[in-house]
MMTF fields as JSON, N, C-alpha, C and O atoms, coordinates in Angstrom:
{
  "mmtfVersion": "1.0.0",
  "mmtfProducer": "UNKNOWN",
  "numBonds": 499,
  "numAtoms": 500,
  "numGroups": 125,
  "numChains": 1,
  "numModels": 1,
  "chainsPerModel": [1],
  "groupsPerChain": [125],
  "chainIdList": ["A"],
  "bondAtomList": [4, 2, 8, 6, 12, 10, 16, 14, 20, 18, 24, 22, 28, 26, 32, 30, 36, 34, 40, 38, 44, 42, 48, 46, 52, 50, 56, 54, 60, 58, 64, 62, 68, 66, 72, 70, 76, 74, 80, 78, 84, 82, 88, 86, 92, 90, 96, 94, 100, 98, 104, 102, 108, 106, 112, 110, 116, 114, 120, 118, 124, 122, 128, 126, 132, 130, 136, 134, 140, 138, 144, 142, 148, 146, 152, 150, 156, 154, 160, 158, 164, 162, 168, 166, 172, 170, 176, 174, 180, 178, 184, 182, 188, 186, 192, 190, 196, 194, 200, 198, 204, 202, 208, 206, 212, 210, 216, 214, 220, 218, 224, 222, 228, 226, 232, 230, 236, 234, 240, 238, 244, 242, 248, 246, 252, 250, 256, 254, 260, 258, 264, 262, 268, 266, 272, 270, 276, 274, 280, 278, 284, 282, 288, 286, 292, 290, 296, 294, 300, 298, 304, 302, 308, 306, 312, 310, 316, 314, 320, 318, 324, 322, 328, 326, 332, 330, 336, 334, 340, 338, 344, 342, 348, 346, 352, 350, 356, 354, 360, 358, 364, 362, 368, 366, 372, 370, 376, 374, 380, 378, 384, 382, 388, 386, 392, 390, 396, 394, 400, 398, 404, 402, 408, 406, 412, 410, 416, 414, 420, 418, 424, 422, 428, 426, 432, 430, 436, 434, 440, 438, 444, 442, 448, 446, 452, 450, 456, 454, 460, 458, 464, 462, 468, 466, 472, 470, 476, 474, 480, 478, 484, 482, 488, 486, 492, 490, 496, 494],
  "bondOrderList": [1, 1, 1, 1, 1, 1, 1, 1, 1, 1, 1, 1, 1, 1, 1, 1, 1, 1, 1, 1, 1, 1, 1, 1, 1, 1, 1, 1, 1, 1, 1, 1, 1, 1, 1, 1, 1, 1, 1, 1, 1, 1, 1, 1, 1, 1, 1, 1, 1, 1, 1, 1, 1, 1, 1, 1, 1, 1, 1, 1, 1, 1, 1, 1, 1, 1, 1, 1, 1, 1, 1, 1, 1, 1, 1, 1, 1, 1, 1, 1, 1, 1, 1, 1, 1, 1, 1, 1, 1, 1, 1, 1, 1, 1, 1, 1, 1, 1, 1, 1, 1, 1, 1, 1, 1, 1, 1, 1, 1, 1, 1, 1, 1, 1, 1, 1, 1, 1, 1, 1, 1, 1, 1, 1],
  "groupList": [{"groupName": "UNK", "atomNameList": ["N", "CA", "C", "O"], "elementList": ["N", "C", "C", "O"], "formalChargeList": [0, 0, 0, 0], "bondAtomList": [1, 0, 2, 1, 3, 2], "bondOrderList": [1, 1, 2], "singleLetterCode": "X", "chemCompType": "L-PEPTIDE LINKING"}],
  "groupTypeList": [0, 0, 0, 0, 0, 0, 0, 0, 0, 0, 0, 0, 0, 0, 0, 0, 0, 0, 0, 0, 0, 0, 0, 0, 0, 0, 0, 0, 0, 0, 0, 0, 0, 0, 0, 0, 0, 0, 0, 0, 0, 0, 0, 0, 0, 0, 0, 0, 0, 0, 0, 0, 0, 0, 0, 0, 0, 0, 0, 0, 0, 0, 0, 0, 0, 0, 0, 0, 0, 0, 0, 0, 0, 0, 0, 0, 0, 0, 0, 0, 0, 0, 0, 0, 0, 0, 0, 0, 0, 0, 0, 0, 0, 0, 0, 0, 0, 0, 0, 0, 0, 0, 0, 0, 0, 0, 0, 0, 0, 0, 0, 0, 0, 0, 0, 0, 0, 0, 0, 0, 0, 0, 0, 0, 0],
  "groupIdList": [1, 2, 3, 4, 5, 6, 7, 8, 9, 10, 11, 12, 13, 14, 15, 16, 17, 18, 19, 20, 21, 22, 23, 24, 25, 26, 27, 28, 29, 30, 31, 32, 33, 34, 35, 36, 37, 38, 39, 40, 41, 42, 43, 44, 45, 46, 47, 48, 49, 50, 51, 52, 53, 54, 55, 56, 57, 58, 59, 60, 61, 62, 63, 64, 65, 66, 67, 68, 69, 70, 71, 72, 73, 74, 75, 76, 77, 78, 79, 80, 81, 82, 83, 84, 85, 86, 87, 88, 89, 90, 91, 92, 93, 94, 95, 96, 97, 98, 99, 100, 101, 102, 103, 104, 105, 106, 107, 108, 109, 110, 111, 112, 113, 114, 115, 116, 117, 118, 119, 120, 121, 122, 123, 124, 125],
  "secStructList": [7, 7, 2, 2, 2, 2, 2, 2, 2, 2, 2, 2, 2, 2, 2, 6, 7, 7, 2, 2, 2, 2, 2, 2, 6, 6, 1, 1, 7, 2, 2, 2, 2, 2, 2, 2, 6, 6, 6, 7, 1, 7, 7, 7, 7, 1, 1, 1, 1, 6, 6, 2, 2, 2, 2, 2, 6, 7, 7, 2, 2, 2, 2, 2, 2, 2, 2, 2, 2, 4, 4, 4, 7, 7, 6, 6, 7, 7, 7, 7, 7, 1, 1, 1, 7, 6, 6, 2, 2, 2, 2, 2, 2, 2, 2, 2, 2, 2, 1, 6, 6, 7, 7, 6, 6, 6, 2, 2, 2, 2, 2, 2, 6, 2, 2, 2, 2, 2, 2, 2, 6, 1, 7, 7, 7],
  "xCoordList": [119.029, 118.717, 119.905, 121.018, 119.707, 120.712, 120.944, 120.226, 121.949, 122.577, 121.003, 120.442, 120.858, 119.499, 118.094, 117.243, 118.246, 116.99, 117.11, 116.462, 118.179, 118.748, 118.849, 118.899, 118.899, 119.105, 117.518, 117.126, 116.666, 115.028, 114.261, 113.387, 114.257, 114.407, 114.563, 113.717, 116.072, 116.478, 115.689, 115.714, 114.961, 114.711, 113.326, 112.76, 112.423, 111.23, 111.352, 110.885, 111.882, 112.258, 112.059, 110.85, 112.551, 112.974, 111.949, 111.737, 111.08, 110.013, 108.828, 107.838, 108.95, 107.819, 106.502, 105.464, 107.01, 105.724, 106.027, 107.251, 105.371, 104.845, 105.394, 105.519, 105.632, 105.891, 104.471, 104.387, 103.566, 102.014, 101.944, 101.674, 102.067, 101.685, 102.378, 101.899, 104.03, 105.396, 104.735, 104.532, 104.356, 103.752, 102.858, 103.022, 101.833, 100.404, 100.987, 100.631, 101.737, 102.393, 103.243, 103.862, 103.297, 104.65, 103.69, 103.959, 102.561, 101.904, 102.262, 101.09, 102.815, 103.122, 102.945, 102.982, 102.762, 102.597, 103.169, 104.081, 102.498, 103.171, 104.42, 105.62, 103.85, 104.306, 105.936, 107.04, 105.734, 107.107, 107.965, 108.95, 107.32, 108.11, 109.085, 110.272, 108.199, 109.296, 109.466, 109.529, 109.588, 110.726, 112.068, 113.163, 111.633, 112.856, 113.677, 114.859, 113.078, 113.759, 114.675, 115.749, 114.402, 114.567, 115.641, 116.567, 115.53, 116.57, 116.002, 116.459, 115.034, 114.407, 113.756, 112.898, 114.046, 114.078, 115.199, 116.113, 115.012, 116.009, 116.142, 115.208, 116.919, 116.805, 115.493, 114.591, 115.704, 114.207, 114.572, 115.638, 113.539, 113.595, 114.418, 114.698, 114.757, 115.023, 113.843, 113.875, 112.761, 112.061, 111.073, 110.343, 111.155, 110.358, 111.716, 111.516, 113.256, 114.287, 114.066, 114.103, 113.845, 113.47, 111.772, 111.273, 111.053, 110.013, 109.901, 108.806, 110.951, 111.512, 111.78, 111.177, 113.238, 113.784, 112.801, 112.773, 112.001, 110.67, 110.405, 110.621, 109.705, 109.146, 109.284, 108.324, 110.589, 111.502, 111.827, 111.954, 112.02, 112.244, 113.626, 114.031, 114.344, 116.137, 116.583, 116.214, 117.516, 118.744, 119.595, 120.467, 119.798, 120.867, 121.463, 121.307, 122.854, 123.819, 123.096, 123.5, 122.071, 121.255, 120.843, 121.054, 120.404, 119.498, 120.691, 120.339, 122.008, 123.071, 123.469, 123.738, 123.583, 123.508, 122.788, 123.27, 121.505, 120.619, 120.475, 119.785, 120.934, 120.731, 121.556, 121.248, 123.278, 124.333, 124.155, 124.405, 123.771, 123.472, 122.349, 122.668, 121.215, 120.375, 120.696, 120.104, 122.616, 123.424, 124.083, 124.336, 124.699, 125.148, 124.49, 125.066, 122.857, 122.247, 121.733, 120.833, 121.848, 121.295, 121.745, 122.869, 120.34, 121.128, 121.17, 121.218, 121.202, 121.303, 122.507, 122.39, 123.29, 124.567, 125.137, 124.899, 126.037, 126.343, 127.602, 127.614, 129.003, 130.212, 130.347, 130.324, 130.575, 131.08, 132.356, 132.908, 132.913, 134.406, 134.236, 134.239, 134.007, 133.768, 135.076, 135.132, 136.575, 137.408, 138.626, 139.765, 138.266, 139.371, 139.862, 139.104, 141.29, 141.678, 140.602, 139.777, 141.042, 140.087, 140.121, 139.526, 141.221, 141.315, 140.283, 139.929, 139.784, 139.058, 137.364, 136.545, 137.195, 135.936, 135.936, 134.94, 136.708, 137.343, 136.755, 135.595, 137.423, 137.427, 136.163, 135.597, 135.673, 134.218, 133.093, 132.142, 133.17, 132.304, 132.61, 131.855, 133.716, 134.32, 133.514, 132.86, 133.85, 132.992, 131.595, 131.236, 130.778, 129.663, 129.005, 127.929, 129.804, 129.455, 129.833, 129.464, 130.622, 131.071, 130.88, 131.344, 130.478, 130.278, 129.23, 129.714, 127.899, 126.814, 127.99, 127.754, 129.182, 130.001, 130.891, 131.771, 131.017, 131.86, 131.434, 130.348, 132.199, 131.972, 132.138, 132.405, 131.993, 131.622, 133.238, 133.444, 133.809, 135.65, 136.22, 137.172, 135.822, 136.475, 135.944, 136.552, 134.75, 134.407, 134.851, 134.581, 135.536, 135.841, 137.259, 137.877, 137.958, 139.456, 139.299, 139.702, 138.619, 138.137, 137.955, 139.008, 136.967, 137.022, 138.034, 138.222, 138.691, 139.959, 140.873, 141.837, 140.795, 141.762, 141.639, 142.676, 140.158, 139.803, 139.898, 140.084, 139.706, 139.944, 141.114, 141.158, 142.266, 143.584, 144.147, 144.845, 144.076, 144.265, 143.691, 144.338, 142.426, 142.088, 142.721, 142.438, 143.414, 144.369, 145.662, 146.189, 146.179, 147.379, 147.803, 148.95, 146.719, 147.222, 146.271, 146.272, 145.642, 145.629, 144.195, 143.652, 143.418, 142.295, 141.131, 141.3, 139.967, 138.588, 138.317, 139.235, 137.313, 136.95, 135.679, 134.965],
  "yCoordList": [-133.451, -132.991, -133.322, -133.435, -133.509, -133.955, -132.61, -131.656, -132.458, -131.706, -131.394, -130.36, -132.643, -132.212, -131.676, -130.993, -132.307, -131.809, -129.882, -128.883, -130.182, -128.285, -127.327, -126.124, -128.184, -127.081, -127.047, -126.115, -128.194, -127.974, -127.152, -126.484, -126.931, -125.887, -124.58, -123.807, -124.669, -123.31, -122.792, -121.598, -123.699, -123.43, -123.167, -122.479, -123.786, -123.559, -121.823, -120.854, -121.788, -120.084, -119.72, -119.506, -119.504, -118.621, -118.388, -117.269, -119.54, -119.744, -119.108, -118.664, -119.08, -119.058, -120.022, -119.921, -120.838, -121.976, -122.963, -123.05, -123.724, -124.459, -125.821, -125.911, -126.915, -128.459, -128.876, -129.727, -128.345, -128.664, -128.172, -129.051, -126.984, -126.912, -127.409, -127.809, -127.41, -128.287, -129.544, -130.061, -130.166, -131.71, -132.157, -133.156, -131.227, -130.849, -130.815, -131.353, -130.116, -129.619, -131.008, -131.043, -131.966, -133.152, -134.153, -135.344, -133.661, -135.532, -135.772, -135.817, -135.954, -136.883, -136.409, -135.21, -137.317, -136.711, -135.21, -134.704, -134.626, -133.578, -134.48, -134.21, -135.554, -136.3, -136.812, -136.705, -137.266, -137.788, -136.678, -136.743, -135.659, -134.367, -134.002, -133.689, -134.133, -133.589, -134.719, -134.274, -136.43, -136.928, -136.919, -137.103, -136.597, -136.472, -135.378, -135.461, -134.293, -132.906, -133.238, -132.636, -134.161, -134.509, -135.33, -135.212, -136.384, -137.754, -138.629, -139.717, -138.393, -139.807, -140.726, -141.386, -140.973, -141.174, -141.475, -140.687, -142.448, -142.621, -141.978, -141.232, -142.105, -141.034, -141.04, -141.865, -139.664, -139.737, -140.389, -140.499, -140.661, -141.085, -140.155, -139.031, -140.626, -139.297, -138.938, -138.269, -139.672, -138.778, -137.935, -137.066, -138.386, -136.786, -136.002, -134.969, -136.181, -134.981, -134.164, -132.936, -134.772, -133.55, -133.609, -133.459, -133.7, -132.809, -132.016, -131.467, -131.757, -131.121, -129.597, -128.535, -130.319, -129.098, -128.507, -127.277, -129.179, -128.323, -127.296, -126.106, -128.06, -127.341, -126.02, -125.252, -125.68, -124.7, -124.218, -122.995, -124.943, -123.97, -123.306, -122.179, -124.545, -124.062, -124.653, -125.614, -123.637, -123.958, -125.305, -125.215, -126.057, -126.708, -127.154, -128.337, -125.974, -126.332, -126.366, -127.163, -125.477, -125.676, -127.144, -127.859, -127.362, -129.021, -129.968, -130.767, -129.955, -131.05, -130.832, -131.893, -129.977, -129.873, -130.015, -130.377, -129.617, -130.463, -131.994, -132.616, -132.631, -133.904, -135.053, -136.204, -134.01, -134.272, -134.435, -135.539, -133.492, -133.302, -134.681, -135.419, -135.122, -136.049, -137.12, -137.903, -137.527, -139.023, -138.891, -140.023, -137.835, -137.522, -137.211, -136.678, -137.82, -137.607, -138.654, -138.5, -139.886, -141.197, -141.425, -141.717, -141.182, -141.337, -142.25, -142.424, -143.459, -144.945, -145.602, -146.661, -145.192, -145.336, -146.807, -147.189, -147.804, -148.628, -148.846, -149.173, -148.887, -149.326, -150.618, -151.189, -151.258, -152.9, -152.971, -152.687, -153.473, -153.765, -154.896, -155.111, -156.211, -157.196, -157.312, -156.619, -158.36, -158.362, -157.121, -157.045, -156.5, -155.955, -156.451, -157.125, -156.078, -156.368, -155.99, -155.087, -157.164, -157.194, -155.779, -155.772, -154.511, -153.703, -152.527, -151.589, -152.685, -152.177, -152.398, -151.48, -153.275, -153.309, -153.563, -154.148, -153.282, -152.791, -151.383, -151.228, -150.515, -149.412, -148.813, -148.218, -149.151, -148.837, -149.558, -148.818, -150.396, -150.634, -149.442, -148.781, -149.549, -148.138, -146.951, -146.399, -146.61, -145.527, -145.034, -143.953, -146.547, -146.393, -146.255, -145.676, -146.909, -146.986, -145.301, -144.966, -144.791, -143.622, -142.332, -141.313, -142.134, -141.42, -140.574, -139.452, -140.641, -139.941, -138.631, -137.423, -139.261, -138.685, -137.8, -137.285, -137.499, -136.724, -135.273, -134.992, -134.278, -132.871, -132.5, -133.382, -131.068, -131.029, -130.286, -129.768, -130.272, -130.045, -131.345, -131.373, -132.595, -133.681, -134.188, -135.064, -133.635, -134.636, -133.41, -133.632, -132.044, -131.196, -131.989, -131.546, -132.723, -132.812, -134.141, -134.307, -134.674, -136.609, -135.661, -135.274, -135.28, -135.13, -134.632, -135.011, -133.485, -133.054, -133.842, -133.611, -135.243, -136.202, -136.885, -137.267, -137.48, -138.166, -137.343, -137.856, -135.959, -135.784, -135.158, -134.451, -135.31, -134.769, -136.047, -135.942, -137.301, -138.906, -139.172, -139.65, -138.829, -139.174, -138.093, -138.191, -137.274, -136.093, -136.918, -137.382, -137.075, -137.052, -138.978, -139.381, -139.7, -141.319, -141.612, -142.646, -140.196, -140.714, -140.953, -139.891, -141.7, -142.64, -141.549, -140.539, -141.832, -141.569, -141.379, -141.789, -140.875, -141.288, -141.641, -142.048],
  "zCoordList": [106.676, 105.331, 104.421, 104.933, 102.892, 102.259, 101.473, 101.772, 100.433, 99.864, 98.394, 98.032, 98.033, 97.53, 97.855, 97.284, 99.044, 99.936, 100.165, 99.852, 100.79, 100.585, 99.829, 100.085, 98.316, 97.102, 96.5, 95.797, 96.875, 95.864, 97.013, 96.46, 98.514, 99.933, 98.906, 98.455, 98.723, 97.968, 96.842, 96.545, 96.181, 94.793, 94.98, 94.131, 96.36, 96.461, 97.073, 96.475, 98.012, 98.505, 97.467, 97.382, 96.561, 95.23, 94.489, 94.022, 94.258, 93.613, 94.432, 93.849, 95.707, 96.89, 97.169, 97.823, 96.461, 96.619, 97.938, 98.041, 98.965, 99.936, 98.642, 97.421, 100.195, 99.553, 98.958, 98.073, 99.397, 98.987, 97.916, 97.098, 97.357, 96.032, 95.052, 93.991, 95.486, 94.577, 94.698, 93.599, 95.62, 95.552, 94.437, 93.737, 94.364, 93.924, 91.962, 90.913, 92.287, 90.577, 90.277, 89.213, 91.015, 90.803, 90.983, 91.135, 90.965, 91.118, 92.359, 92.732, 93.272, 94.332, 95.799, 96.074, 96.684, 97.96, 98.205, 97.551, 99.216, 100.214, 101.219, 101.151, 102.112, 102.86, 101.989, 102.523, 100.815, 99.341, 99.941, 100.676, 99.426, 99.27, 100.284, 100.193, 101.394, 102.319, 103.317, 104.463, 103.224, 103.173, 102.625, 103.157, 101.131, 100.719, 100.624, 100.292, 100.915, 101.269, 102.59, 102.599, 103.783, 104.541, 104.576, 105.378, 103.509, 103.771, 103.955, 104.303, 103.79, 104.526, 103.833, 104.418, 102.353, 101.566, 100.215, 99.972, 99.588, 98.921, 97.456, 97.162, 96.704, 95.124, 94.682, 94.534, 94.492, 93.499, 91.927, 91.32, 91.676, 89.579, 88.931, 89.351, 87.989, 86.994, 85.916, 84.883, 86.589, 85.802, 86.613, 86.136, 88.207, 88.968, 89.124, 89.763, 88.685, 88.655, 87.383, 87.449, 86.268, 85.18, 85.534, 84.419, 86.162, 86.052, 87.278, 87.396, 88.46, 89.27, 88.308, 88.157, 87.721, 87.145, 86.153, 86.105, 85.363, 84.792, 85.461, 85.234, 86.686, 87.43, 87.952, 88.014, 88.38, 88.582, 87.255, 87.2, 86.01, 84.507, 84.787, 84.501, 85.558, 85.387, 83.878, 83.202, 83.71, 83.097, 82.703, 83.567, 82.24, 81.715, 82.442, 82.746, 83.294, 83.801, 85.373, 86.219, 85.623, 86.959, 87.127, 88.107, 86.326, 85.719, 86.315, 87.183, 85.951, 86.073, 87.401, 87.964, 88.002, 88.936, 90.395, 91.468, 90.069, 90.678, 90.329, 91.136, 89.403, 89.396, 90.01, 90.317, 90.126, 90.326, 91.844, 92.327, 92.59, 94.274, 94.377, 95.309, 93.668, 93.929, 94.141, 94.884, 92.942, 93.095, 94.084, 94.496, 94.981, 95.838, 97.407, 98.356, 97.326, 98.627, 98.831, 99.656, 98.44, 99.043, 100.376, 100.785, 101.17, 103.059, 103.161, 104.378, 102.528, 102.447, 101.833, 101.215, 101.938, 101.103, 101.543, 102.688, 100.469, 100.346, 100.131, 98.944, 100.627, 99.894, 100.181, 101.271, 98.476, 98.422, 98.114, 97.051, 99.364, 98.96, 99.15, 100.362, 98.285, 97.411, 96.642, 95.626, 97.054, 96.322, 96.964, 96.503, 97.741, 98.286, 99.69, 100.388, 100.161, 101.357, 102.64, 102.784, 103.513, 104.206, 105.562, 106.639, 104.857, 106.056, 105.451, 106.167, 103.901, 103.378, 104.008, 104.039, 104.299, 104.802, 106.36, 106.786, 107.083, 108.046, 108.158, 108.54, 107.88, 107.505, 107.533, 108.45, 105.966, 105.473, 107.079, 107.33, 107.697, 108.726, 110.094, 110.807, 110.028, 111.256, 111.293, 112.178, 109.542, 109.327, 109.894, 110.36, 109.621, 109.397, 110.603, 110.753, 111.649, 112.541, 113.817, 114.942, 112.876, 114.022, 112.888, 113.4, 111.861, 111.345, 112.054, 112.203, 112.596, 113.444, 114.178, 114.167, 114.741, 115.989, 114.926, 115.616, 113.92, 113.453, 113.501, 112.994, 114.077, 113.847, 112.489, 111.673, 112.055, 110.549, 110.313, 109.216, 110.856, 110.822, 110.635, 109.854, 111.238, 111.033, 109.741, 109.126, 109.272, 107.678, 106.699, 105.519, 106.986, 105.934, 106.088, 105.12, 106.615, 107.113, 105.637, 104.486, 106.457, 105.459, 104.263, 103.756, 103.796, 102.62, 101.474, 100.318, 102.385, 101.581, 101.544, 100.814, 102.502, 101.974, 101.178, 100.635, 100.61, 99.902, 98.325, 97.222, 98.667, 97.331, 97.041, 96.034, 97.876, 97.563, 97.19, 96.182, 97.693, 97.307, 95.954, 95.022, 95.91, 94.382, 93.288, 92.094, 93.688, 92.55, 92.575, 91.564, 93.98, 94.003, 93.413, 93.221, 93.272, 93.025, 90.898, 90.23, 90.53, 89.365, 89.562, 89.261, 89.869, 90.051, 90.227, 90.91, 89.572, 89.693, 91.162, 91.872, 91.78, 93.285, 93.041, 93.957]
}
C-alpha cells in the first residue's frame, strides 16, 4: 500500500463508505479503486484527485496534502541520473534492486539521511 492509498483508506473509514460506493461516486471502477489504494497502480489524474477531495469535502490544506502523498506514491518510481557520475547510477540500481530487503529501521535511517544531506548541503531534495 502507498502513503496515498493509506490516507483515501483513512478518509473512506471516516466517511464509512465501501470502495464500491467511492468508485460508484468517482465514475470509475471498484477494481481502479482499489488498485490504487493498493499500489498497484500508477498516479491518479489531478482531476480524479480534486474530485477525490470533493468527494470527501476536505479542506484546503487537507486537499494539498492529499495531493502531496499522491506525487509521493508512484510504486513505479524512476531516478535519471542522465549526466551524473557513473557511481550515481550505481547506486540508484543497488537500491532498486535490494530495496524489497530493507527493514522499516533501515529506510527510517536512509531517509533521515537524505533529509539531513538535503538541510545540511543547501539543495532541494
Amino acid at each position: 500500500m502507498t502513503p496515498f492509498g493509506e490516507a483515501v483508506r483513512r478518509l473512506r473509514a471516516r466517511k464509512g463508505v465501501s470502495q464500491k460506493e467511492m468508485a460508484a461516486a468517482l465514475n470509475v471502477s471498484p477494481a481502479y479503486l482499489s488498485a490504487l489504494e493498493h499500489g498497484k497502480r500508477g498516479l491518479p489524474t489531478f482531476d480524479l484527485l480534486q474530485r477525490i477531495a470533493g468527494y470527501f469535502n476536505i479542506i484546503w490544506d487537507e486537499a494539498e496534502e492529499l495531493f502531496l502523498l499522491a506525487r509521493t506514491s508512484d510504486p513505479r518510481v524512476v531516478i535519471d541520473t542522465s549526466g551524473l557520475p557513473p557511481e550515481y547510477t550505481e547506486f540508484a540500481n543497488r537500491l532498486a534492486r535490494r530495496i524489497r530487503k530493507l527493514d522499516s529501521a533501515e529506510i527510517a535511517r536512509l531517509s533521515a539521511l537524505l533529509e539531513n544531506g538535503a538541510k545540511g548541503d543547501g539543495k532541494a531534495s
